[in-house]
N, C-alpha and C positions, 0 to 999 in steps of 0.2 A: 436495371435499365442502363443501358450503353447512352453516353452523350456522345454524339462527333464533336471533333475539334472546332469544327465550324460551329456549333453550336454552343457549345460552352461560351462564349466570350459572348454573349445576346444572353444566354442562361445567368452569369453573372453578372450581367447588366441587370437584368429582374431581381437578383436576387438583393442586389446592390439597392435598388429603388425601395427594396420589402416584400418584394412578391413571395411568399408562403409557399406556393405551388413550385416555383421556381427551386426555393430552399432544398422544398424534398426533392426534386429530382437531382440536385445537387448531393445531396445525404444517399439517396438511392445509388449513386453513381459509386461514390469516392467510401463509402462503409464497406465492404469488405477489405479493399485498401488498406486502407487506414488502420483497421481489426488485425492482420495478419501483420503488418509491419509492427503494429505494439505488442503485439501476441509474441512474439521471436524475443522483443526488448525485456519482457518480465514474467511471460510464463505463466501467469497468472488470469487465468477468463473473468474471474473477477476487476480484478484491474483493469485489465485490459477494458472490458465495457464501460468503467468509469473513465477512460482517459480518450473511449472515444466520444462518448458521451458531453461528456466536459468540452471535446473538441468544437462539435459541433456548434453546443452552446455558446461558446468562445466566437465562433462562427456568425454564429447569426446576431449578435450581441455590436459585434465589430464590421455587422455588415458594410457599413459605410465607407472604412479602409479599404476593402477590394478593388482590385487594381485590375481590370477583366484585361488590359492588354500583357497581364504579368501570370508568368507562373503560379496559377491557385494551387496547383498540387503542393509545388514545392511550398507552401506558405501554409495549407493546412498541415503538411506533415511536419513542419517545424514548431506551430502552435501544439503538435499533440507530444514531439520529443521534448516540449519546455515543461511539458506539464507531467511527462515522467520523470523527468531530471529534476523536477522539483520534489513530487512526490517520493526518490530515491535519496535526497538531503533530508529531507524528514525522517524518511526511515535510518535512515546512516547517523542521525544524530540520537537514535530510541536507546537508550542502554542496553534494552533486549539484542538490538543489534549489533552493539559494539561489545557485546559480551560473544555473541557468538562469533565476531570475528576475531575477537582476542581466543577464542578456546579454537578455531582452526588453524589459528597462525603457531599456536603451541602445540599442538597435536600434529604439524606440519602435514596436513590437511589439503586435498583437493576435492575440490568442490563438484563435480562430476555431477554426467545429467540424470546418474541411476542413482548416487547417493543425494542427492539434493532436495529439500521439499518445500513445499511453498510454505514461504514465510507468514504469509496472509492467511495460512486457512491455520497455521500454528494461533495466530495470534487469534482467530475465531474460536481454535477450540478452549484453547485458555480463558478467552473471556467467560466460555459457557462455564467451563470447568468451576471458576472464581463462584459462581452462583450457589455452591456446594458449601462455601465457606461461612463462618459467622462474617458476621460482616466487622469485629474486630479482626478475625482471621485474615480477611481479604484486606482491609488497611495496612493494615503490618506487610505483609505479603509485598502490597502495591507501592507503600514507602521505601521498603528496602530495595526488591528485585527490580522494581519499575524505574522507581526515580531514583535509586544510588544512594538515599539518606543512611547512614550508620546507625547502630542498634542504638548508639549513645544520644543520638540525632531524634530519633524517632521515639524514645523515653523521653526526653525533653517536650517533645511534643505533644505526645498524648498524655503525657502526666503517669506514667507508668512506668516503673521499676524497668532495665536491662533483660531484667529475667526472663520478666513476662515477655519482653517481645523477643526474645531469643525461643520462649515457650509457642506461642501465637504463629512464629514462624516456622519451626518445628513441624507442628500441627498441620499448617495448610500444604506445608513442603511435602509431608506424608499424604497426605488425601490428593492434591494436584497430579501425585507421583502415579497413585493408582487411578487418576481419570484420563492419563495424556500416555499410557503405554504407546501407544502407536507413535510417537515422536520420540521414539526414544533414543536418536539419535542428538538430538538437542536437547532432550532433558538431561543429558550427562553433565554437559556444561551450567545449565541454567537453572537447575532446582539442587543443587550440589549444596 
């Protein structure tokens, strides 16, 4: 559904008030928008629908702030770039990520649109994969790989010998290896 220009700033005014009706013809308007600009920023259709989604949400939540004699485009699209740029500091701080950028920056690595793969469906298939492990397997696993603790770290903690969790990690390292073949360009660096 097309809004005129003229219309949107009465459309905003309803929406501003609460009007529902109003909202969606607002949503109907500015969603594909919105979809293709974040779609470009991470690649991701998963993301991407969370981040319009979210927008929205964001949207109708802060109806009240709209400013109909102001640029709504430019104000939802900056509600939906604050909320990938936050979601991309979360990622940037995951060790999984800062592992893979340490092994591109060594590998003196470009990151290219045919070699690159989404990071999002990595981290889905891994989670399935993890289901495969005992669930000491997967602890071990997720203390070292995930959150950075040392073997020495993670003996401390579980009350078990170096060994074992040098064993335990072994283990899941081998089984992980054979359920994530298709990412094998990330598993070089990360199941290593």
């Amino acid at each position: 559904m097309k809004i005129l220009k003229e219309n949107e700033k009465y459309i905003l005014e309803q929406v501003k008030a609460g009007s529902y009706k109003a909202f969606t013809q607002i949503y109907n308007h500015y969603f594909d928008l919105l979809y293709g600009f974040i779609f470009r920023l991470v690649r991701s259709h998963e993301m991407t629908t969370e981040i319009v989604q979210n927008t929205f949400i964001k949207v109708w939540e802060n109806r009240e702030k709209i400013d109909p004699e102001s640029a709504f485009k430019a104000w939802i699209f900056k509600i939906a770039k604050n909320d990938w740029i936050d979601r991309l500091r979360v990622q940037m701080n995951n060790p999984l990520f800062e592992d893979y950028l340490n092994y591109c920056n060594n590998e003196n690595m470009t990151v290219s649109q045919e070699f690159s793969f989404d990071f999002e469906l990595f981290k889905a298939a891994l989670t399935k994969a993890k289901t495969t492990l005992s669930p000491r397997q997967a602890e071990v696993f997720e203390l070292c790989k995930e959150e950075g603790f040392s073997a020495k770290e993670i003996a401390q903690q579980l009350q078990i010998s170096e060994q074992a969790v040098y064993n335990y990690l072994s283990q899941s390292i081998h089984l992980l290896r054979n359920k994530l073949k298709p990412f094998l360009p990330f598993l070089l660096f990360f199941l290593r």
